[in-house]
N, C-alpha and C positions, 0 to 999 in steps of 0.2 A: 056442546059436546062434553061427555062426561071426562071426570081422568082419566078412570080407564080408560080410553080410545084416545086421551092425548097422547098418554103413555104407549099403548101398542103402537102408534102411529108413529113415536118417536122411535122404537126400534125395529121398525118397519123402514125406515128411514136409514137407518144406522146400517143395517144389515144389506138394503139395495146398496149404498156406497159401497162398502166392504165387498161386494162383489161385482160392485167396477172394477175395483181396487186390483182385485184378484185377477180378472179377465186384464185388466191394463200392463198387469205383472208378464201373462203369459204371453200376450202381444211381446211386452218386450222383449223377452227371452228370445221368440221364433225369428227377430227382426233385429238382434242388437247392434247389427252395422249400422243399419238405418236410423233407428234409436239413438245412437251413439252421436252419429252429426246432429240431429235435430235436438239432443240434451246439451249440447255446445251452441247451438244458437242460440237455445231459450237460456242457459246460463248465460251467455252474451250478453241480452235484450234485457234481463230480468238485473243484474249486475247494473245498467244504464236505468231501470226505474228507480232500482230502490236507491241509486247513488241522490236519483230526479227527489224520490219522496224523503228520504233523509234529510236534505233542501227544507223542503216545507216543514220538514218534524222541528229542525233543530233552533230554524228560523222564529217558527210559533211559540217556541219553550222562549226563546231570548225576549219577542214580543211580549209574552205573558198570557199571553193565547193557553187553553185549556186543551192536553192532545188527550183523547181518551184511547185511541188506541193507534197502532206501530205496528204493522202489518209485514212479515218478509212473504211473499207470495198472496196468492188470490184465496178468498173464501171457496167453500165449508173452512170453516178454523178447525185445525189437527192440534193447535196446541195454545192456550195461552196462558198466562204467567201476568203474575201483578205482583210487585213488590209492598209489603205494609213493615209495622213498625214489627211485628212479629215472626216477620219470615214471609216467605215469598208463600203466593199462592197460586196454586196449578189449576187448569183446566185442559179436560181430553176430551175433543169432540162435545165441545158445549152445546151445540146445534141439535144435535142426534140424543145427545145422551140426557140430558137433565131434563126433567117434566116441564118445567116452566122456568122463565127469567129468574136469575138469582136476585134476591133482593142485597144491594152493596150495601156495606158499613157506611158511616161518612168517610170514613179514611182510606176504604175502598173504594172507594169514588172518587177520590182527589188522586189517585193513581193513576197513571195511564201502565194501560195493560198491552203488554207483547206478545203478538202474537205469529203463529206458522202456521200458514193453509196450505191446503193441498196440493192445488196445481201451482208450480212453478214458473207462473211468468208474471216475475217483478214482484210489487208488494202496493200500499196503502196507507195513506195517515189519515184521522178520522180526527176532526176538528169540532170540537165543539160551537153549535148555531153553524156548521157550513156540510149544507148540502149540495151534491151534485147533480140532483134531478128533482122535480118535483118543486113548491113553493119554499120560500126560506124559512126554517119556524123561529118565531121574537122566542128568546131567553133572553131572562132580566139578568142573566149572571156576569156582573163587567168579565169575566174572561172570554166571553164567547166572542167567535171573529168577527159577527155581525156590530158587536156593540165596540171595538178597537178603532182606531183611529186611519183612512183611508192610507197614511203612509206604510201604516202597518203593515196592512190586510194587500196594500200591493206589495210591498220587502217579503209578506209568504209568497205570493202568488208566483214573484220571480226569483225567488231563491232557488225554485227546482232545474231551471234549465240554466241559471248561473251556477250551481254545483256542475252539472253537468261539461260546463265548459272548464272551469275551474280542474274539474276532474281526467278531462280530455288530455287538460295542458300538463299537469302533473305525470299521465302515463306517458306522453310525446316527450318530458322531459328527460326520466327515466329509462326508457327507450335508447335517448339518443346518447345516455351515459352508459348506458351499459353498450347497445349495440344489436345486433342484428346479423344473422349468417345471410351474406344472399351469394347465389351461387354466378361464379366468375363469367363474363361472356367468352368462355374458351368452349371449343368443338370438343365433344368428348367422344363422337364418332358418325359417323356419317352413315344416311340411308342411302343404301345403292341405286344408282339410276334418277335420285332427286335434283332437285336446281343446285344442291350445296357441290353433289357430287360431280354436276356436271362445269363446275366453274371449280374445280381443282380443289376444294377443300381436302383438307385432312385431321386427323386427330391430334389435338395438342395445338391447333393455330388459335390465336387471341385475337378476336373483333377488337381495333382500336377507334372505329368510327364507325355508326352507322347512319345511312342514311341522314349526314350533318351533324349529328349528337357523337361529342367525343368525352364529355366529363358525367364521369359516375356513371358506368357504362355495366352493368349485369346480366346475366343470362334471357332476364325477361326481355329484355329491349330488343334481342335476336327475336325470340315470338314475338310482340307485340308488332314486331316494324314487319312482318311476314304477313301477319292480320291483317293488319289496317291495310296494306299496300293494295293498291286498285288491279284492277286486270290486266295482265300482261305486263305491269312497272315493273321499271328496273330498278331495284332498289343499291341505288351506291354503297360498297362498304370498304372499308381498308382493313387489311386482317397482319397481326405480327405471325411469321413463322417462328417455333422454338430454336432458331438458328439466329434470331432478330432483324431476319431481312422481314422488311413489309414488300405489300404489295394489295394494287386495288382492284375490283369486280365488280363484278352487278349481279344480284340474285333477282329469279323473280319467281315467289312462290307460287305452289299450286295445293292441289286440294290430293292429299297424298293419303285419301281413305279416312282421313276426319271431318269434322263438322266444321275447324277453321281451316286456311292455309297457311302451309306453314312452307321452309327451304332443306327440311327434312336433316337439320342439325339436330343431336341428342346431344343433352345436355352430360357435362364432367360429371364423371363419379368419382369417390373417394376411394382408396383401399383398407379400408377398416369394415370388417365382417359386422353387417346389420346387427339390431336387435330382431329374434325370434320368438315365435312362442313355444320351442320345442328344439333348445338347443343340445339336450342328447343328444338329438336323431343327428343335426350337423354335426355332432364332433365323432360320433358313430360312423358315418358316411366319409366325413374330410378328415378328420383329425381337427379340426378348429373349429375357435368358439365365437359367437358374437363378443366383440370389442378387436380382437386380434385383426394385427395391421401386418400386412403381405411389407414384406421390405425386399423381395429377391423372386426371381422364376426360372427357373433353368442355369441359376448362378449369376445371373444378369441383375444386377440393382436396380429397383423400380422406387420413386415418388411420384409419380402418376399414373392414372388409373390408363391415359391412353399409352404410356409405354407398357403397360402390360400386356393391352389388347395387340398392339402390333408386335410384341414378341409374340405370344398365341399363334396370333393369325401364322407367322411364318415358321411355327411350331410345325414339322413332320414325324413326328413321332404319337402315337396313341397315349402318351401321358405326360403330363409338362411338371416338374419340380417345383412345390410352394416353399420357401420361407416365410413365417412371417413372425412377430415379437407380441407378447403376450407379459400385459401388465400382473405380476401376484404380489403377496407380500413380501415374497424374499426379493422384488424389484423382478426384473425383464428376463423372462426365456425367449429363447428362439424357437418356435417349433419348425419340422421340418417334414412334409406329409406331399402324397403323388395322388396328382389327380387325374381324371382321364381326361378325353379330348371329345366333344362329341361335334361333327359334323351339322349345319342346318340343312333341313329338307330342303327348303325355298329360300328365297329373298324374301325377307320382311314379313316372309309364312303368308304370303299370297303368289299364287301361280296361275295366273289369268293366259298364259304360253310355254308351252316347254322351254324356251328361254330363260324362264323366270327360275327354274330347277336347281339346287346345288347339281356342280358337277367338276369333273376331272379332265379338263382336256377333250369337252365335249362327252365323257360319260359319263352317265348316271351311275352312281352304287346302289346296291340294295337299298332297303329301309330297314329300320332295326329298331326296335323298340327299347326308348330309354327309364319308361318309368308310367306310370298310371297317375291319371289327375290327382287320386284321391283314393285313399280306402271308401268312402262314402260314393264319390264316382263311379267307384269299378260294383259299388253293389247294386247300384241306381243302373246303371249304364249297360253294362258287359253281362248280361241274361246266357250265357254260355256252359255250355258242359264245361271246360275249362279254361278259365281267364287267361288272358293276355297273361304274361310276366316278362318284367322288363329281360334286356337279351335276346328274346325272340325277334329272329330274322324272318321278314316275310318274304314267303317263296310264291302267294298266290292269294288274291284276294275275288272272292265270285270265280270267273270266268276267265280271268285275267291274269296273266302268270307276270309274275315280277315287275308288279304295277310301281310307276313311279309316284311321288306323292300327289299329284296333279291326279292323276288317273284314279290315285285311294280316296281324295276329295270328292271325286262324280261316282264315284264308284256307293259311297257312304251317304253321300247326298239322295242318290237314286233309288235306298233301302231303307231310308226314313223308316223304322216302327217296323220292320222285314226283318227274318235270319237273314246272316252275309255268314259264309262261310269262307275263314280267313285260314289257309296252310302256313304255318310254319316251322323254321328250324332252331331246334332247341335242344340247347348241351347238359346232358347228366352230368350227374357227379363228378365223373372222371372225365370229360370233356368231349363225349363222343356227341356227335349231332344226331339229330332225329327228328323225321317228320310228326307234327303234330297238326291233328288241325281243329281250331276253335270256331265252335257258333258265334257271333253276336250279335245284337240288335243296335245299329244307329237309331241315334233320338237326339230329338233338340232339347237343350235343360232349359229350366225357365229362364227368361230374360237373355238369352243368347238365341243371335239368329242364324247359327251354324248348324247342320247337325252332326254328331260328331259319334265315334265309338268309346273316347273316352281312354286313351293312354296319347303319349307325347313320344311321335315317330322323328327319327333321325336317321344321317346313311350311314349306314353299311361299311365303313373305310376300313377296319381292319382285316376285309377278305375281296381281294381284287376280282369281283362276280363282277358283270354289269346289268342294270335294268334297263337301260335304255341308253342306244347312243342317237344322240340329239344335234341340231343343226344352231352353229354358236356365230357369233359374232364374227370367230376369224376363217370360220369356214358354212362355204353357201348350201353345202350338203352336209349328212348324218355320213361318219364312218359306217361302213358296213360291215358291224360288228352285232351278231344275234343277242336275242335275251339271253340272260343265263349264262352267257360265255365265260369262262373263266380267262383273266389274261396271266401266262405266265412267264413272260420275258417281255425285258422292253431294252431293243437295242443287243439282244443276246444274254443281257443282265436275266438272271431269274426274279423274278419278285412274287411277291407272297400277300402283298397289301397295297392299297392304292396310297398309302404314305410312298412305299416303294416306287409304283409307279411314279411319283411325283417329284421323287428323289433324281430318278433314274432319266425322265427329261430334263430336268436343270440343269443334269452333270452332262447332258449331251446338245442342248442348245448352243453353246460356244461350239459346238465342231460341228454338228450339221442334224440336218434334221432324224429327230427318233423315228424307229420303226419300230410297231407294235406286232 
């Protein structure tokens, strides 16, 4: 083969990489969630080689062994480097780019050269007389591994997975001097209707045993003992109330819409505002910023995230008061910002019975619209003369006049890729309402097996409408109360909002029953 054609061939070469290179670029881009865990395993795995070949490099250098080359990652070589008496020498894409093998000095030769390849999983030491495939080739040169002495040539061979160990024990030691957050086995709130809810849990009780296991007891041991438990066990557990009275139970989990089973405990949260990637838009919205720690809610002092949620919950009002302290440099503000209240549609956002329904005393409220997935959602999604916006109350979805979420589910399901022509009421400027009604096309997004329209519906609580009265628990029949009905007294009280309505039974439960 002439030069010429080594040479075009070499950057024939050069230039198909480069446009791996490129296409492997854009991959990532489109996929960087995905990308993102899988560049944390191979750092993981790669991290564990090169700790493995380090082993062998540094081992062969103390033997007297000859390393010609130090690899961080896998061939094509992107970069090597060799140290001489003169200054370091570089090499870019040796493989591709140079016509033929460099001829080394002597003194480039007695160097081992460092090198970075391309793909990132792990690296390589290149030992002089040791090959990994193929027959051994005899060098006369006493450095080569072939010609070293058998205790040698085994002190490399086990040096790799002795670092490795050695390395192990070093991070575990580390580890156990600094420490580890793991998160506490306390209830941070309960799934309604689950094995936790049906055996009396509540938010804020401490697992002090479970199933036998009482030392070094954390949140995973609550999953874990839910997993493993067989069909129908009863799993024993002792739980402290925040009162410090115990008391004992038996869970037996089920399959609560995941792939394990679990007793439908959610794990404690803190009250310190996440990190976001767009924390304008929260301090826009709330008045707070990621790091900012809630210390108060309606004037009521909170250090825990479940005395928050059960102030909320028994919150009747459309907006609950935040405190919370905020680290700057002049030291601690307080800020002090009103947030709203928004109702859920369902239980656990599955409605397999109208039972499953948010509701008031057996009535349903409207639906209301709190907000759209996504700018990107609503462009993908919502094919419409005019989008959803959040506020929109729905008055009519198809066919169906003041559909409850149950009914907007089949309703949305049954239009897959179809116009659904959805009525709602929607306030101008000045706060007058007005019918409006939007096209839009359900469709299922990738990797979701719903189909959906593509905003996030809530009720209705600040206007006492009803969509549906429904047959509950404490009663075997539906009030016979129409769609659409407005209620405006309860007990003779006027009310204006189903906070009121909700009001206005409490305050009359101690005397006798309300009348709507």
């Amino acid at each position: 083969m002439s030069q010429t054609t080594k040479s075009w061939t070499k950057w024939v070469n050069a230039a198909f990489w480069i446009a791996v290179l490129g296409v492997a670029v854009y991959l990532i881009v489109l996929n960087i969630g995905v990308v993102s865990n899988v560049v944390i395993v191979l750092l993981g795995f790669g991290a564990v080689v090169l700790v493995h070949e380090f082993g062998h490099f540094i081992t062969a250098k103390l033997g007297g062994i000859k390393v010609e080359a130090f690899s961080i990652c896998m061939p094509p070589t992107l970069l090597g480097i060799r140290r001489t008496r003169s200054g370091f020498k570089f090499r870019f894409l040796p493989t591709f780019l140079h016509k033929q093998e460099e001829e080394l000095t002597e003194e480039e030769d007695e160097a081992t050269e460092y090198r970075i390849g391309v793909f990132p999983f792990g690296g390589y030491v290149k030992l002089l007389g040791q090959e990994d495939t193929g027959p051994v080739k005899q060098v006369d040169d006493p450095r080569s591994f072939v010609r070293k002495s058998v205790p040698i040539r085994m002190a490399v061979i086990a040096a790799g997975v002795i670092f490795n160990v050695i390395s192990a024990a070093i991070i575990f030691m580390i580890v156990f001097l600094v420490g580890i957050n793991l998160t506490p086995p306390v209830v941070g709130s309960v799934v309604p209707r689950s094995p936790a809810a049906q055996a009396g849990l509540q938010p804020g009780d401490e697992f002090i045993e479970i199933n036998g296991k009482s030392k070094a007891l954390d949140f995973s041991d609550i999953v874990i003992a839910a997993a493993l438990s067989g069909s129908d066990e009863k799993v024993p557990v002792t739980v402290r109330r925040a009162d410090d009275s115990q008391f004992e139970t038996t869970l037996v989990a089920q399959n609560l819409g995941r792939t394990v089973r679990e007793f439908g405990i959610v794990e404690p949260q803190c009250l310190t505002i996440a990190r976001i990637d767009d924390p304008d838009t929260l301090q826009k919205r709330t008045g707070l910023l990621p790091g900012d720690k809630v210390v108060s809610i309606n004037g009521a002092k909170v250090d825990r995230y479940w005395q928050f949620d059960q102030i909320v919950a028994k919150t009747l009002t459309p907006t609950v008061q935040i405190a919370a302290e905020r680290k700057t440099a002049d030291g601690v503000r307080t800020i002090e910002t009103s947030l709203p209240l928004d109702w859920a549609a369902a239980l656990n956002g599955e409605v397999p019975s109208d039972t499953d329904l948010g509701n008031v005393y057996s009535l349903v409220p409207r639906l209301r619209v709190m907000g759209i997935r996504s700018e990107e959602d609503a462009d993908a999604l919502l094919k419409d003369v005019e989008h959803l916006k959040p506020g929109d109350i729905i008055v009519a979805a198809g066919d169906v006049e003041y559909p409850t979420y149950k009914e907007l589910r089949e309703i949305t399901t049954d239009h897959e890729g179809q116009a659904l022509s959805i009525q709602v009421l929607r306030s101008d400027a000045n706060g007058v309402e007005q019918k409006v009604t939007v096209t839009v096309t359900p469709r299922r997004p990738p990797g979701e097996d719903r189909v959906i329209i593509g905003f996030v519906p809530v009720l209705d609580a600040q206007h006492a409408v009803v969509a549906k009265a429904i047959a509950t628990g404490g009663s075997p029949t539906a009030l016979d109360i129409p769609r659409g009905a407005k209620i405006v007294s309860v007990n003779g009280k006027a009310v204006a909002s189903f906070f009121d309505i909700i009001t206005e039974v409490q305050r009359w439960q101690e005397i006798g029953r309300a009348h709507v």
